[in-house]
N, C-alpha and C positions, 0 to 999 in steps of 0.2 A: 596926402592921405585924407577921405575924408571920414566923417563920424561913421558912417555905416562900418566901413572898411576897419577902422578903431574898436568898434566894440562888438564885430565878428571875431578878431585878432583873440580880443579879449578873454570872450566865450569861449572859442576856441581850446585856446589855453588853457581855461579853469576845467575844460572836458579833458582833457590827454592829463591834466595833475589830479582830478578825482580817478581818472584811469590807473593812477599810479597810486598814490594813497589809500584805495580802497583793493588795490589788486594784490598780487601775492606777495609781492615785495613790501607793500605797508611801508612807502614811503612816505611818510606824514610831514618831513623836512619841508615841502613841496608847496605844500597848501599856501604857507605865507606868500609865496612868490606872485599870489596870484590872489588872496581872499584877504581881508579885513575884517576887523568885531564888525558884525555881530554873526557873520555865517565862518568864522576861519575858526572859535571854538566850536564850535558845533559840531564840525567837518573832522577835527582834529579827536573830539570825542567819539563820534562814529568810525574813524578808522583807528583808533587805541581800541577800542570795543570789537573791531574786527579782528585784529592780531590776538588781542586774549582769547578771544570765543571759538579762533581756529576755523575764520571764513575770511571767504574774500569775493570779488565781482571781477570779471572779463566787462568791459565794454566795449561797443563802436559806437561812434556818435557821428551825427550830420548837425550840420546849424544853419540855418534859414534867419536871417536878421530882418523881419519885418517894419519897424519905426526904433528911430532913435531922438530922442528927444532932451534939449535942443539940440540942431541939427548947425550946432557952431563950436568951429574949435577952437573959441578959446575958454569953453565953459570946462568950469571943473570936477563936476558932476555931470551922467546921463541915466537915463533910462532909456535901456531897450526891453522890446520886446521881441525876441524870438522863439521860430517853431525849432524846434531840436526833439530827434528820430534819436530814441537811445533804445540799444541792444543790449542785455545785459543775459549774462549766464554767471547764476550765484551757485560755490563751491563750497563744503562744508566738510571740515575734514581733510579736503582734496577732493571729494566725490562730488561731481555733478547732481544738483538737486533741479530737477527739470520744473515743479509747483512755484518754486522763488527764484524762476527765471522771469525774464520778460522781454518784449519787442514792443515799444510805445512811440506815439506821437507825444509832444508834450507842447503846451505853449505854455512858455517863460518869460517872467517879467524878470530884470536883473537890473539891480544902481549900481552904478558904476563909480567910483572916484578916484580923481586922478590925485597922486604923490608925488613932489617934487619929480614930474616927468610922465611916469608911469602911471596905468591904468590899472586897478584894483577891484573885484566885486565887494559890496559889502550888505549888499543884500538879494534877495532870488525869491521868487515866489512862481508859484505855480497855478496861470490862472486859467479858469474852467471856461469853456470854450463849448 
């Protein structure tokens, strides 16, 4: 497996568990499986904040792994940068709110570190392009 392939894997993941966390079911159990401080509270307050407020988000996601760096696996830290296409339709209530929907390109930066084995985000930024 090489590093691209590792931190597509990764990305991946952390899209289907904000899928899940932020969507109707609020499952927030999830986040850990996949985030670390400093973005796994954050994540964890934005979807406790969704369940209260009686909203939630649909996604689809696509992920483009553009660099990952270093491109050795036996580093225990990365950084990538990928394009990731997210679709989102935000519900409130239940009722589709079409203004705080969206269909975006994004390009993402994400560090990666690895845990006795496994790969973790623990940080994500969003850079302008």
């Amino acid at each position: 497996i090489g590093m691209t392939d590792i931190a597509e894997r990764t990305i991946t993941n952390w899209l289907e568990v904000k899928r899940l966390a932020m969507g109707s079911e609020h499952n927030t159990a999830v986040l850990e499986t996949v985030l670390v401080e400093t973005v796994l509270g954050q994540w964890q307050n934005r979807a406790a904040s969704a369940e209260r407020e009686n909203w939630y988000y649909t996604f689809e996601h696509s992920v483009n792994v553009v660099s990952v760096e270093p491109d050795d696996p036996t580093a225990e830290e990365l950084t990538v940068k990928a394009e990731v296409n997210e679709v989102a339709e935000f519900f409130e209530l239940g009722t589709l709110n079409t203004s705080l929907s969206y269909d975006t390109e994004l390009t993402m930066q994400y560090e990666l570190v690895r845990d006795d084995g496994d790969w973790y985000i623990r940080a994500m930024t969003k850079l302008d392009e």
